[in-house]
C-alpha positions as a Python dict, from the first residue, in 0.01 Angstrom:
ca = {
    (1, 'X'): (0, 0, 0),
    (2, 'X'): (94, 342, -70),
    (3, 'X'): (187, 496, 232),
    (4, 'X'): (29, 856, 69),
    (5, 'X'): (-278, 679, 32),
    (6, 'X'): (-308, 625, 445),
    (7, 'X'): (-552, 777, 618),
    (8, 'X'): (-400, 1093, 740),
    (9, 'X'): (-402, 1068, 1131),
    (10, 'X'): (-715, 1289, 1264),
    (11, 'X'): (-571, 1396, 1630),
    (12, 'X'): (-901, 1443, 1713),
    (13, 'X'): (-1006, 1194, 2044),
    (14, 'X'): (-1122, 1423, 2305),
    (15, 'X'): (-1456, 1506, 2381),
    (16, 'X'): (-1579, 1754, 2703),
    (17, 'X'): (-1927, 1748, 2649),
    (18, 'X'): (-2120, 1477, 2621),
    (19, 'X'): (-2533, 1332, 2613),
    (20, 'X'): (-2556, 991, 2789),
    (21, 'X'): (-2807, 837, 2909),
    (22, 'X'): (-3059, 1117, 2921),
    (23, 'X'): (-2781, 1341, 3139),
    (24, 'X'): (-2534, 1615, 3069),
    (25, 'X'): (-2196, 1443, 3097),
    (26, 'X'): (-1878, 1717, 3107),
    (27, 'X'): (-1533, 1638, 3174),
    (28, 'X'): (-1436, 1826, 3487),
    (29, 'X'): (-1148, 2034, 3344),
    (30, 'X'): (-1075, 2169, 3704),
    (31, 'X'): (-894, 1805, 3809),
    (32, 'X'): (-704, 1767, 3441),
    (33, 'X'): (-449, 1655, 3400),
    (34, 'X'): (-398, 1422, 3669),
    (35, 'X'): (-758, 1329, 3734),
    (36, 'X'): (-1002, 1232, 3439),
    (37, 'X'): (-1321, 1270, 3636),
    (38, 'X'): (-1658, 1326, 3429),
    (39, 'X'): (-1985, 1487, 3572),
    (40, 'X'): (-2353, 1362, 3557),
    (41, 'X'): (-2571, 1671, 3550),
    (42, 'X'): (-2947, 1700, 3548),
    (43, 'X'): (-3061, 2044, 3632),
    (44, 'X'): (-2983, 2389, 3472),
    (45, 'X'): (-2900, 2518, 3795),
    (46, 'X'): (-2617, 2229, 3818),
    (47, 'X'): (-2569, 2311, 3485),
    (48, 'X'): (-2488, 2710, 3549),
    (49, 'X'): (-2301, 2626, 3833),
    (50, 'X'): (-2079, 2405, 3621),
    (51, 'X'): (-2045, 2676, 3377),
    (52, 'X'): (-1960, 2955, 3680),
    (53, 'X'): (-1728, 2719, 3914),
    (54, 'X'): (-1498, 2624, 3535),
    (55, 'X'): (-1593, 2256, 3508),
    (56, 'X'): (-1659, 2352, 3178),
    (57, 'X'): (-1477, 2640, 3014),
    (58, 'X'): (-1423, 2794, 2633),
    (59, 'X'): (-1672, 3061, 2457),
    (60, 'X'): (-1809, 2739, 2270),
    (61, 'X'): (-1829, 2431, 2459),
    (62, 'X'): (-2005, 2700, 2730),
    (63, 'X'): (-2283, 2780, 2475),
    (64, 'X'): (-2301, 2412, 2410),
    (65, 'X'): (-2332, 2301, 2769),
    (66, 'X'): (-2568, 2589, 2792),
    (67, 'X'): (-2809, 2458, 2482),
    (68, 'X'): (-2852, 2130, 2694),
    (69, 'X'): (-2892, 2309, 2986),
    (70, 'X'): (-3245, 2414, 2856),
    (71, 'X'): (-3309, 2099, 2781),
    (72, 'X'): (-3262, 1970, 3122),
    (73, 'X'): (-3489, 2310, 3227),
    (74, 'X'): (-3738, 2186, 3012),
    (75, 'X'): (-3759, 1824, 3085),
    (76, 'X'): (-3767, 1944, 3464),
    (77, 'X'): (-4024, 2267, 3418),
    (78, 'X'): (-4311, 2003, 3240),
    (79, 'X'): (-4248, 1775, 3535),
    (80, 'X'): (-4331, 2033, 3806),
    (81, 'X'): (-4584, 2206, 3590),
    (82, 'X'): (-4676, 2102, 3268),
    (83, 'X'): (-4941, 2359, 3155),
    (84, 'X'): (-4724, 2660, 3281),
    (85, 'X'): (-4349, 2543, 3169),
    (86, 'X'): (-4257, 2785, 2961),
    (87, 'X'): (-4312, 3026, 3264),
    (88, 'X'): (-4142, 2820, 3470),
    (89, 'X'): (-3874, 2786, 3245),
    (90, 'X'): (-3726, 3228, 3272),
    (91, 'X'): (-3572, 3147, 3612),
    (92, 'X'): (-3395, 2848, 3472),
    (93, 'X'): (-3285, 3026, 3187),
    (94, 'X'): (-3184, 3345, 3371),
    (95, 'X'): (-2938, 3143, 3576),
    (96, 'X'): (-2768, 2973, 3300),
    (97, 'X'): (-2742, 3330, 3122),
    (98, 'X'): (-2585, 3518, 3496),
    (99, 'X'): (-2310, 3211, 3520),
    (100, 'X'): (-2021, 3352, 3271),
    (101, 'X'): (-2067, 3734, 3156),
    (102, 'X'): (-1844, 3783, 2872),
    (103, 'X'): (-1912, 3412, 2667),
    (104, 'X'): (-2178, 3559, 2409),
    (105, 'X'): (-2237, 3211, 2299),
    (106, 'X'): (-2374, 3138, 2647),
    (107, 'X'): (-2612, 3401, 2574),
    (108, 'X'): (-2642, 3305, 2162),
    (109, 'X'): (-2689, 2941, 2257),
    (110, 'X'): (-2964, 3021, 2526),
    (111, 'X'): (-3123, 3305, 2260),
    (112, 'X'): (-3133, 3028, 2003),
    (113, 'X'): (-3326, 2701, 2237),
    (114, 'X'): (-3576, 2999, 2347),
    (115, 'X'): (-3609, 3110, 1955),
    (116, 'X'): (-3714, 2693, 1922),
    (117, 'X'): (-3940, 2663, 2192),
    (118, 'X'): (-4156, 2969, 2067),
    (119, 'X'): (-4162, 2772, 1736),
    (120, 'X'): (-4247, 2440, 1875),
    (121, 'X'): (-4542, 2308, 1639),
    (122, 'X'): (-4856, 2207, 1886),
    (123, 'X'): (-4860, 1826, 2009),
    (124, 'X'): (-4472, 1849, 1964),
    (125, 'X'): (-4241, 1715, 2273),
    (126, 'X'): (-4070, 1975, 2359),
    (127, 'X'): (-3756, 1768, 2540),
    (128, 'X'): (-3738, 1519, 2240),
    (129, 'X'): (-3724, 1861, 1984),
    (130, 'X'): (-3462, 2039, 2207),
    (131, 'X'): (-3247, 1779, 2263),
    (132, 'X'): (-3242, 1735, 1912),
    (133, 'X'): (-3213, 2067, 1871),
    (134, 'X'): (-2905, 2084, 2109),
    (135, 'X'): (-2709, 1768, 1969),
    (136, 'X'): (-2728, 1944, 1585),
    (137, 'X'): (-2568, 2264, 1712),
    (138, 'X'): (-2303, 2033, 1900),
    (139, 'X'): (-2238, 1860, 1600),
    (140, 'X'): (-2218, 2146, 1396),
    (141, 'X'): (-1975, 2323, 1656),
    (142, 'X'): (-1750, 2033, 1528),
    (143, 'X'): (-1752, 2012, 1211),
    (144, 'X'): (-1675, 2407, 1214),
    (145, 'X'): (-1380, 2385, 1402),
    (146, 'X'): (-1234, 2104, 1166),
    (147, 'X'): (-1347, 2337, 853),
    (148, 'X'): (-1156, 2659, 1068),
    (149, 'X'): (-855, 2380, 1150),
    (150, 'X'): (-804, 2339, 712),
    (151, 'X'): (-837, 2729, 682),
    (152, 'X'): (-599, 2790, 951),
    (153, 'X'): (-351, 2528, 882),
    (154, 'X'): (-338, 2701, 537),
    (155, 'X'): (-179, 3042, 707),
    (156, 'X'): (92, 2799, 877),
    (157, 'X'): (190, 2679, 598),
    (158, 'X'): (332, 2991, 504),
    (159, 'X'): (435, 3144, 817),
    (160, 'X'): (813, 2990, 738),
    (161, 'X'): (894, 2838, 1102),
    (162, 'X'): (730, 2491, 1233),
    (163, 'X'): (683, 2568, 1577),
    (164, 'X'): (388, 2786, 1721),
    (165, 'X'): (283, 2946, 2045),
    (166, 'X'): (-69, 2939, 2176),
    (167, 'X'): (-257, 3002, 2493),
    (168, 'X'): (-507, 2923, 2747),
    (169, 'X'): (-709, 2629, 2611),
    (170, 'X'): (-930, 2665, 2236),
    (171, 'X'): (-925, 2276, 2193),
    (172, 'X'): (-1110, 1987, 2238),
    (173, 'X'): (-1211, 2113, 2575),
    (174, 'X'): (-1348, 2428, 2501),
    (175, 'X'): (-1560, 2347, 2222),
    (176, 'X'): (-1769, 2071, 2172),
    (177, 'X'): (-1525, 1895, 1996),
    (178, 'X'): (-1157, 1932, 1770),
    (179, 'X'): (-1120, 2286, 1893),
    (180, 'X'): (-1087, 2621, 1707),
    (181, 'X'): (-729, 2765, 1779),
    (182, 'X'): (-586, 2401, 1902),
    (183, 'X'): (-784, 2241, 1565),
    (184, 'X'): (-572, 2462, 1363),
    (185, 'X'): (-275, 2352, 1522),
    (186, 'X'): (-432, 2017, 1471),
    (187, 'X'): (-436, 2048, 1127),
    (188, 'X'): (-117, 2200, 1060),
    (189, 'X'): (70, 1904, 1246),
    (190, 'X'): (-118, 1617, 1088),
    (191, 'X'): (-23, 1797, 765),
    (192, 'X'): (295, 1892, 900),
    (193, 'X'): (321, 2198, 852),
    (194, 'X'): (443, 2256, 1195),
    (195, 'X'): (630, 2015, 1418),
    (196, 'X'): (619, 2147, 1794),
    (197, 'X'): (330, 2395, 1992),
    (198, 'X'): (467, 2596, 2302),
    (199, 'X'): (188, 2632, 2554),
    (200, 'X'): (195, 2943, 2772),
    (201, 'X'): (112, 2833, 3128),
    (202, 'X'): (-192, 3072, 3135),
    (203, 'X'): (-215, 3176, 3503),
    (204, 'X'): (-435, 3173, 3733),
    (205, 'X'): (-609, 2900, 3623),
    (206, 'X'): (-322, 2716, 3442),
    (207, 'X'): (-542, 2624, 3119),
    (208, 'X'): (-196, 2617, 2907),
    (209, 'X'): (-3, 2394, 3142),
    (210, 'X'): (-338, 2149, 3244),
    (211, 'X'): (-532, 2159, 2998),
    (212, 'X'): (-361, 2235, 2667),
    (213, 'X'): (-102, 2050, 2743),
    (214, 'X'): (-293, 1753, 2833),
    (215, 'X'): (-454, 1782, 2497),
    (216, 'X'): (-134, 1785, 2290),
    (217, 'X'): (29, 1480, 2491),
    (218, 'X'): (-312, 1259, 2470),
    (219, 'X'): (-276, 1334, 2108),
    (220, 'X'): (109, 1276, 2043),
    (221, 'X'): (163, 1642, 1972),
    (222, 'X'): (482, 1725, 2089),
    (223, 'X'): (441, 2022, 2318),
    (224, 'X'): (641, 2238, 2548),
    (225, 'X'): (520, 2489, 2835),
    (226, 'X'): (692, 2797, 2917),
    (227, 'X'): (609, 3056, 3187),
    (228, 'X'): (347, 3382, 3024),
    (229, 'X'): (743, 3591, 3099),
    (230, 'X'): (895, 3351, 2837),
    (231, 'X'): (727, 3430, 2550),
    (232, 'X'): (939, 3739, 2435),
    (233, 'X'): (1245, 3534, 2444),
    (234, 'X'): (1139, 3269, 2247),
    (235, 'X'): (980, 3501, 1987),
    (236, 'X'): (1294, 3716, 1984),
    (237, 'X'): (1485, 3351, 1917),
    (238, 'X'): (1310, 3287, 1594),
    (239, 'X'): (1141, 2975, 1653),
    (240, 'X'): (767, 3034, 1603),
    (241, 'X'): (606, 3226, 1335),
    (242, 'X'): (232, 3236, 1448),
    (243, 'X'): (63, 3298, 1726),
    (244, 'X'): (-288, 3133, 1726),
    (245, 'X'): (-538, 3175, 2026),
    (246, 'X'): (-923, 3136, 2051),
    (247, 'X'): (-1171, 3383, 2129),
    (248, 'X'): (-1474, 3451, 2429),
    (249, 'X'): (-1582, 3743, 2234),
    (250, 'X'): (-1490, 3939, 1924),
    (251, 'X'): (-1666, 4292, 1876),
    (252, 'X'): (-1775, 4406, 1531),
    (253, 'X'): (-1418, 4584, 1396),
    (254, 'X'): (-1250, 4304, 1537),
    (255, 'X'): (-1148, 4427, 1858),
    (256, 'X'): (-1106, 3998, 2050),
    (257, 'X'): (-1177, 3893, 2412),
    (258, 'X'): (-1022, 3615, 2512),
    (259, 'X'): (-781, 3490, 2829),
    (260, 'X'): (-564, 3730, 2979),
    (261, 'X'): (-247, 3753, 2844),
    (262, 'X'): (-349, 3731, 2495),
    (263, 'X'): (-350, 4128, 2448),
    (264, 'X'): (-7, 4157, 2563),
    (265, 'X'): (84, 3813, 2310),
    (266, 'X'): (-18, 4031, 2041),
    (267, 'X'): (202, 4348, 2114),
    (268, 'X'): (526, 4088, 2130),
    (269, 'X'): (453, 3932, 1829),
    (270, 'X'): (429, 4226, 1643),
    (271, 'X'): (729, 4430, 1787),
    (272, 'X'): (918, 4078, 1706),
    (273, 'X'): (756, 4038, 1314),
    (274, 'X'): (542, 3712, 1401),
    (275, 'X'): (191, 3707, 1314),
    (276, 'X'): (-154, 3706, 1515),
    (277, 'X'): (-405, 3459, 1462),
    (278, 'X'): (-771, 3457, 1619),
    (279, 'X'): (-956, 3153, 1557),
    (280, 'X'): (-1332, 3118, 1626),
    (281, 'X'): (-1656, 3044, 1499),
    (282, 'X'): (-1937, 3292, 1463),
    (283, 'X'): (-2094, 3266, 1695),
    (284, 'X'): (-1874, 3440, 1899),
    (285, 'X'): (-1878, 3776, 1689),
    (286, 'X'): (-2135, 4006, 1880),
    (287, 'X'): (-2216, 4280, 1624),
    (288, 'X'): (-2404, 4444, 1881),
    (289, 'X'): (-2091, 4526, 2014),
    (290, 'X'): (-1933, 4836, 1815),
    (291, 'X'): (-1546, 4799, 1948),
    (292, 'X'): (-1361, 4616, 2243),
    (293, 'X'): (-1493, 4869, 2507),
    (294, 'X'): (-1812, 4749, 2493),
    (295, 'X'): (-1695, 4425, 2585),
    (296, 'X'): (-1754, 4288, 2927),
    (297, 'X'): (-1455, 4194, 3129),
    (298, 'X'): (-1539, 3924, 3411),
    (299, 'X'): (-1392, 4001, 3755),
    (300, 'X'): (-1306, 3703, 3922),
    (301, 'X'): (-1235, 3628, 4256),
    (302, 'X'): (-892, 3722, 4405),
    (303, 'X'): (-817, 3398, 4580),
    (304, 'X'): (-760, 3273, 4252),
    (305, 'X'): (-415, 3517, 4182),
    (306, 'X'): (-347, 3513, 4595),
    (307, 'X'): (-380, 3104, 4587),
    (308, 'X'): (-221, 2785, 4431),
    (309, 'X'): (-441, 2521, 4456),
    (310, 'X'): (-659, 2591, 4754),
    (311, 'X'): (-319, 2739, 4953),
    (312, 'X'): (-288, 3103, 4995),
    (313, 'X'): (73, 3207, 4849),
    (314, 'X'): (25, 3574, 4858),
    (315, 'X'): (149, 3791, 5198),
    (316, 'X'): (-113, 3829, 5400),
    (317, 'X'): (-329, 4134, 5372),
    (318, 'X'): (-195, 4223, 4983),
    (319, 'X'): (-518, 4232, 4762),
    (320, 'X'): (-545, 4120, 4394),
    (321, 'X'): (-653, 4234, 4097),
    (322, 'X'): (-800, 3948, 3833),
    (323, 'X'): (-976, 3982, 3495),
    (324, 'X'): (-1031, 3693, 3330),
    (325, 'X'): (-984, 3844, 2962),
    (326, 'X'): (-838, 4140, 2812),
    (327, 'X'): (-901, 4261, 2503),
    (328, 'X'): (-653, 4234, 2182),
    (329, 'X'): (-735, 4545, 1963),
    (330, 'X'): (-767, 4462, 1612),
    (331, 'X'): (-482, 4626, 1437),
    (332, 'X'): (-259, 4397, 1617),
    (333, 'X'): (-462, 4083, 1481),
    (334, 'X'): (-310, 3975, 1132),
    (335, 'X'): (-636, 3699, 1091),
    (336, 'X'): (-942, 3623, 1215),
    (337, 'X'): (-1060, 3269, 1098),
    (338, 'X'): (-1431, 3159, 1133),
    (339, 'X'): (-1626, 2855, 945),
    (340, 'X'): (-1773, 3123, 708),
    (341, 'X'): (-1419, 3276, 584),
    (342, 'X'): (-1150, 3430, 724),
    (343, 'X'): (-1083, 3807, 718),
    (344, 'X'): (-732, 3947, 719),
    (345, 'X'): (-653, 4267, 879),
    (346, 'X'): (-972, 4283, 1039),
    (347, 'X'): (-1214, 4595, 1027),
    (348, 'X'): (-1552, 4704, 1110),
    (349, 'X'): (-1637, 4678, 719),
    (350, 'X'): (-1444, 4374, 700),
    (351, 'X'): (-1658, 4220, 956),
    (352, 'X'): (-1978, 4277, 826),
    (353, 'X'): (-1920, 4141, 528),
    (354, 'X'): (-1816, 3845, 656),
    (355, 'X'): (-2142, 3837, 877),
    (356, 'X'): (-2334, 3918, 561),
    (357, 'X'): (-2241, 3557, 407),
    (358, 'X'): (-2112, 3726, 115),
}
């Protein structure tokens, strides 16, 4: 056999959110990577509180979650009241949209179910549709990312070095399946276009060093971590030519939320010549929102900088300051890639047309 004609290796084997048996399954990402420990949910308000306590984390896989979240609100509204469910149903939905402010597809996912319940033909079960409903868009979510991995992998390909730098987690764990910045880097390795990812440790929550990581190594990617203060020095060494990161929230000129750290990624790699890449689906583009100030940041609590797990490593009586994104503007963002297209040098005109399917 022609060894061209093998299947080309998918590195594609992990999945965070699952349906079985009638529950919400997630993989808690808190306990990675030393603990693979999955949760049975049933309830949206187990289901928010997954969402706000980071058993499940990533702009996608967080609308996802969120999609069968409804469903369990549903499935539990109809058993506690089934002429009145729908009404029953706002609190439900309410708490999923209050557990993670700046993920607009938590609130695009949770706009969507409440667009199909309104549309429900009569006699129609609503848990059976929504469920149905939820386990398209999860699908879909996947089949996106691999279409954003082959657009990606295309800009590696010419970026001239065969290592890359990424950060926080936009895999397998934060989507609902092959990832949107970490399926690029998928891509380009399986077509090896690049040989090696460094993974920035991504403090406070260590979603580079747990999480990406543990991605990488389950698939055979090799993969090194360096400290967030590294990353200058290895760009100014001439080892990676790309940066590639995934997205919370990306306003309508471009302007991109995502983990902190990323905004200051983006001024190193251009003082050094390497360039930006923002990888996400659409759903994560909020038009509404005209530039990156009208963006919320999420404050999160300061045990989190003053702590290492569960151990307070801070002097006593200092207090802490901890966003959980900042905002890249986008002049310093070379590509945005979505399922629909990718836009170079992003603008506000740019970005509409994109939006506008044409």
């Amino acid at each position: 056999m022609n060894p061209l004609d093998a299947k080309q290796p998918s590195y594609d084997s992990v999945r965070a959110v699952q349906w079985l048996d009638a529950k919400l399954r997630l993989l808690d990402q808190r306990v990675l990577p030393h603990t693979v420990s999955y949760l049975d949910i049933d309830s949206a308000s187990d289901t928010a509180a997954a969402i706000r306590d980071m058993v499940v984390r990533g702009a996608p896989a967080i609308g996802i979650t969120a999609a069968y979240g409804v469903v369990l609100a549903v499935r539990q509204a109809l058993t506690h009241d089934p002429q009145n469910w729908q009404t029953r149903l706002q609190a439900d939905i309410e708490t999923l949209a209050a557990s993670r402010p700046t993920a607009v597809n938590l609130f695009w996912a949770l706009k969507h179910m409440q667009s199909c319940i309104a549309q429900l033909p009569a006699g129609t079960d609503p848990v059976n549709a929504l469920l149905a409903e939820a386990q398209r868009l999860h699908q879909e979510d996947i089949a996106a990312n691999q279409r954003m991995g082959e657009l990606g992998a295309a800009f590696l390909q010419q970026g001239g070095k065969d290592c890359a730098l990424t950060h926080c987690n936009s895999g397998a764990l934060a989507t609902g399946g092959y990832g949107t910045g970490l399926g690029v880097i998928r891509s380009a390795y399986a077509k090896g276009y690049i040989r090696h990812v460094f993974a920035d440790e991504t403090r406070p929550w260590l979603q580079g060093s747990r999480l990406t990581a543990w991605e990488l190594v389950e698939e055979g990617i090799p993969v090194s971590v360096i400290c967030e203060g590294a990353a200058a020095s290895l760009m100014r060494e001439g080892r990676i030519g790309w940066v590639v990161v995934g997205a919370d929230r990306i306003a309508a000129n471009g302007d991109t939320a995502n983990k902190v750290g990323t905004y200051g990624l983006a001024i190193m790699a251009r003082h050094h010549g390497l360039r930006f890449m923002v990888v996400a689906p659409t759903a994560t583009i909020d038009m509404q929102a005209a530039d990156g100030r009208a963006i919320p940041i999420e404050q999160r609590d300061a045990s989190e900088v003053l702590g290492l797990g569960g151990k307070t490593i801070a002097a006593n009586g200092a207090q802490a300051w901890n966003p959980s994104f900042d905002v890249t503007p986008a002049e310093l963002i070379d590509v945005i890639v979505t399922e629909r297209g990718v836009v170079e040098k992003p603008t506000t005109a740019a970005m509409a047309q994109l939006m506008a399917g044409q």
